[in-house]
C-alpha positions in Angstrom: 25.8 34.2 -12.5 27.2 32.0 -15.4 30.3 31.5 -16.0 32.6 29.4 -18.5 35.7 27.6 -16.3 38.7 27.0 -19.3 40.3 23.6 -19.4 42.5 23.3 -15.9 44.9 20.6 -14.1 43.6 18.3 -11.2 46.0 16.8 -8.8 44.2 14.3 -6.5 46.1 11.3 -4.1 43.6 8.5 -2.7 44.2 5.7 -0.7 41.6 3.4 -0.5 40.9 0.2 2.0 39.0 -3.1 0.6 37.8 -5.3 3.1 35.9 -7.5 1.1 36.3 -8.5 -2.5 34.1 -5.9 -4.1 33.5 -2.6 -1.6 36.3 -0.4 -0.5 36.1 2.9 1.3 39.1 5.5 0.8 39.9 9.5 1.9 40.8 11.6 -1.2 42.2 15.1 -1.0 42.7 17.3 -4.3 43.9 20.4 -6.0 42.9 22.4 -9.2 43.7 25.0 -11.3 41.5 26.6 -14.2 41.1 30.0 -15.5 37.0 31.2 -15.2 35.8 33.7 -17.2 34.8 37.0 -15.5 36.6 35.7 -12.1 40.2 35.1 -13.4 42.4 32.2 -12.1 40.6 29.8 -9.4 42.3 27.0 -7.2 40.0 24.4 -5.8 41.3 22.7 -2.5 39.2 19.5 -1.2 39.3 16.4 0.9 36.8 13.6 1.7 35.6 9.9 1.9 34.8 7.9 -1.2 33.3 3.8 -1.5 34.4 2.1 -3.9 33.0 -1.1 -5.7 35.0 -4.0 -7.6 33.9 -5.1 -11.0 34.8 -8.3 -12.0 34.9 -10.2 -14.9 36.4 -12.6 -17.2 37.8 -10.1 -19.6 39.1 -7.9 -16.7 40.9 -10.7 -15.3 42.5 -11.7 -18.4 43.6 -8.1 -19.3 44.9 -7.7 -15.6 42.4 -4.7 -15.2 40.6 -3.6 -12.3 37.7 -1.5 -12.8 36.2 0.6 -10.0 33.2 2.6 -9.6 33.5 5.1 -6.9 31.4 8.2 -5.2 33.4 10.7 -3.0 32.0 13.2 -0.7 33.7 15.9 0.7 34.6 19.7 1.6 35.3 22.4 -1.0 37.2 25.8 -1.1 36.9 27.3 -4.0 39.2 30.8 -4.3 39.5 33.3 -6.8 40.7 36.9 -7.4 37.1 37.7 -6.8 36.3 36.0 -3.8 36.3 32.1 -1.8 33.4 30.0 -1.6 33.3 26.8 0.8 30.9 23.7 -0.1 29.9 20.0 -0.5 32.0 18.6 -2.9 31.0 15.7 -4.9 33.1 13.2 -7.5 31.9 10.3 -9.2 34.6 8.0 -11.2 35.6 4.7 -13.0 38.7 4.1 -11.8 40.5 1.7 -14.8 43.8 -0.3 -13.4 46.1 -1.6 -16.0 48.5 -3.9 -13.9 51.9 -3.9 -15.0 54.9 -6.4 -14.3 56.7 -3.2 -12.7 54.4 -3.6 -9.4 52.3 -0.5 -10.1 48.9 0.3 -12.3 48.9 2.7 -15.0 45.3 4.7 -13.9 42.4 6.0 -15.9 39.8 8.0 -14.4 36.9 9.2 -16.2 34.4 11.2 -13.7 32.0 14.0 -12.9 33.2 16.8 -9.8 30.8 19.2 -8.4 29.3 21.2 -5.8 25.7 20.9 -5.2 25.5 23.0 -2.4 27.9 26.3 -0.7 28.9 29.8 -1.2 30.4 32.5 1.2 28.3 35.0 3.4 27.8 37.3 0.6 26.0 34.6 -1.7 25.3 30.7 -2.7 27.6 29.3 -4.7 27.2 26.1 -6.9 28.6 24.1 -9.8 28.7 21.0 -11.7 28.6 18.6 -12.7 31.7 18.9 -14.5 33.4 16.5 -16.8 37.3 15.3 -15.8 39.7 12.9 -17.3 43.0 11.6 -14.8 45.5 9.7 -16.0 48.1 8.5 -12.9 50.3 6.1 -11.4 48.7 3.7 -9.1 50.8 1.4 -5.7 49.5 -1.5 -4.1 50.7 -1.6 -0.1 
């Protein structure tokens, strides 16, 4: 079955851990809401592990903006007014951090979410990729 899912809201907190310069590794969870055509409002619940990588350079540095490239991998539950479907979840984002002199980054996240792999006991369900856009609020600790 295809279906068309209508532009939604995403809610996602991370809180990532760099040990060395350039790699990090974080836990993610996330929410979203979308309308699908023929399946009527879904929510997406989800939670995982993501690396992350640092990419430096001299522009970045001089704009106070840290750019990192991250892959998250995680579980899935997917319900509708139709049914719930439980999978592999999958995101792949550019984090952009514009520092600001207020002690927190302004957040740009430009990624892919999907779900190669799931379903329920009635059939397999998957999706994706699927284009996103987050803007957020970012802390250092």
């Amino acid at each position: 079955i295809d279906y068309a899912l209508e532009q939604g809201s995403m809610f996602r907190l991370t809180g990532d851990y760099f040990p060395s310069e350039n790699i990090g590794v974080g836990l993610f969870a996330l929410r979203t809401a979308a309308e699908a055509e023929s399946f009527g409002y879904t929510t997406t619940t989800g939670a995982g592990v993501s690396i992350k990588g640092r990419v430096r350079s001299e522009l970045s540095e001089s704009m106070d903006l840290l750019v990192t490239p991250g892959l998250g991998i995680g579980y899935l539950s997917t319900t509708s007014d139709a049914d719930t479907v439980r999978g592999l979840g999958i995101t792949l984002g550019l984090d952009l951090r514009l520092r600001t002199a207020g002690g927190f980054d302004v957040v740009l996240e430009p990624g892919l979410l999907w779900q190669p792999t799931g379903g329920n006991d009635d059939s397999e369900v998957t999706f994706g990729p699927g284009g996103y856009v987050m803007v957020g609020v970012g802390l250092a600790f």
